[in-house]
MIGUGU-770280 format. One record per residue (C-alpha): residue in one letter; x negated, y negated, z. Coordinates in steps of 0.25 Angstrom, whole numbers, plus 5000, padded with zeros to 4 digits. Layout:
N
aXYZ ...
% end
This chain:
216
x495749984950 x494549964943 x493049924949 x492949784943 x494349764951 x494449674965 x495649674970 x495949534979 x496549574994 x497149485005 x497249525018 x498249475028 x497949515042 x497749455054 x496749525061 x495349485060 x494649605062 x495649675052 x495449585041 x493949585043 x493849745043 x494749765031 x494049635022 x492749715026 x493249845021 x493849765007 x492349695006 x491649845004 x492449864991 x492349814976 x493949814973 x494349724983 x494349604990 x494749515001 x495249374995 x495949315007 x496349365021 x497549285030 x498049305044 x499349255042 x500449275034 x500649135029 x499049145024 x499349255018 x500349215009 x499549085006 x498349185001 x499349284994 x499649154985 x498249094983 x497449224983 x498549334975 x497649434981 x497949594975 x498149634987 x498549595001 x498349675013 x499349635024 x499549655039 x500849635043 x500849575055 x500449435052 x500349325063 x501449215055 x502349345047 x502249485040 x501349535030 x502649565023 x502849445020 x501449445011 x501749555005 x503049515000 x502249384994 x501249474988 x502449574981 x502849444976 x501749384970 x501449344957 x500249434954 x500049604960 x499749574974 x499749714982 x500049734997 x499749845008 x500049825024 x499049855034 x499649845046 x499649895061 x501349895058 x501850015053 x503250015057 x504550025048 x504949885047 x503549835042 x503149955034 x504549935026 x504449795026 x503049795019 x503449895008 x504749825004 x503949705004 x502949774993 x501749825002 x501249934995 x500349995005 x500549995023 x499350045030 x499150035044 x497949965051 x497250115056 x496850105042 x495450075042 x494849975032 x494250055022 x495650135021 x496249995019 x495449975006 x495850095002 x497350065004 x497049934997 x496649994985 x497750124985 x498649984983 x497949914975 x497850064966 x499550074968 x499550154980 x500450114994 x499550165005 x500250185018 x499750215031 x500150375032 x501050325044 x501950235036 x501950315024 x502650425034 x503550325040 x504050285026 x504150425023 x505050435035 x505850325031 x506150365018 x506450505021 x507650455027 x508250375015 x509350445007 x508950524995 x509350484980 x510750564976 x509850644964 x508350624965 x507550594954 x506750674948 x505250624947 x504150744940 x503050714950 x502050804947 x501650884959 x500250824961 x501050684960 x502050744970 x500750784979 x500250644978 x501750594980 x501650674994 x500150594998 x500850474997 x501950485005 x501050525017 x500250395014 x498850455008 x497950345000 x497650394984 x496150424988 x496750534999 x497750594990 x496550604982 x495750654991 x496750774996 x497050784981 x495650804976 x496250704963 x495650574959 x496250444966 x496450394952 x497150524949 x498250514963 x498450364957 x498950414944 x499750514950 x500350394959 x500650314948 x501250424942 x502150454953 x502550304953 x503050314939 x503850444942 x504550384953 x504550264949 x503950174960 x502650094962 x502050134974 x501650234984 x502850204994 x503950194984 x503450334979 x503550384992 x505050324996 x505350374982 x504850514983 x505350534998 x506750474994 x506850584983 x506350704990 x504950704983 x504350694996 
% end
């Protein structure tokens, strides 16, 4: 992400007070900004189509539908449309739901508002933040899948491995950094490198790859 980048977001939420503290939280930054807000779902697929916002940033829980259905429009689109839940939901059907639907990040709403920039951005950047509760929960569920007759053999390095590890317990780039004492330009090559090895495209693939092959 460079410093002359803005990236466009469209919030879908129907509460006003959470709408107002996260728009205020987006206002303080440089990279992004709020194009178009809805409370419905009908709205905000009417916006998706006449804003083509970068991102959208979607509660599920809408007072005509599910955000689900959004994100599925946004998966569809035309033109690279990111999406990430923030929810008070984080029970299986909906977590599932939202990923098969392409959501590439499920936060819950105990995440403040300056965290939730943050989350924005580790999407925007290739990440799949998650809420350390649902990344254990899919953790959970995918220990219980049966394992490949061979497993593949992938050469992670053993830092990727350790980063490998970070994401499966649901930390941000900037905290595996942090515990690392690396670069978060550096942990992101080592993501993408791991993607390549595995041959997957974000952070929750990697994790159901790794645990499904026993590299977790």
């Amino acid at each position: 992400m460079t410093a002359s980048t803005c990236h466009s977001i469209l919030i879908l939420e129907d509460q006003k007070h959470t709408v107002d503290q996260v728009r205020h939280a987006i206002m303080q930054t440089t990279d992004l900004q709020v194009v178009g807000v809805a409370t419905t779902l009908q709205e905000g697929l009417s916006k998706l189509a006449t804003l083509r916002p970068d991102f959208v940033l979607t509660d599920l829980g809408l007072p005509d539908g599910s955000g689900i259905d959004v994100i599925r429009a946004a998966h569809a689109a035309s033109w690279t449309c990111d999406t990430m839940v923030f929810s008070v939901f984080g029970d299986e059907r909906r977590v599932i739901a939202a990923i098969r639907a392409g959501a590439k990040g499920y936060i819950l709403k105990t995440h403040s508002p300056d965290s939730i920039v943050q989350d924005i951005r580790d999407v925007i950047s290739g990440g799949s933040p998650m809420t350390p509760k649902i990344a254990r929960y899919l953790l959970g569920l995918l220990s219980n899948t049966a394992e490949p007759a061979e497993k593949p053999v992938f050469n992670l390095t053993l830092r990727e491995h350790e980063i490998l590890g970070y994401i499966a317990r649901g930390y941000k780039r900037s905290e595996v950094s942090a515990h690392l004492n690396i670069s978060v330009g550096t942990v992101g090559n080592h993501i993408h490198s791991i993607y390549r090895k595995l041959e997957v495209s974000s952070n929750i693939e990697a994790v159901a790859m790794a645990t499904r092959t026993g590299l977790i």
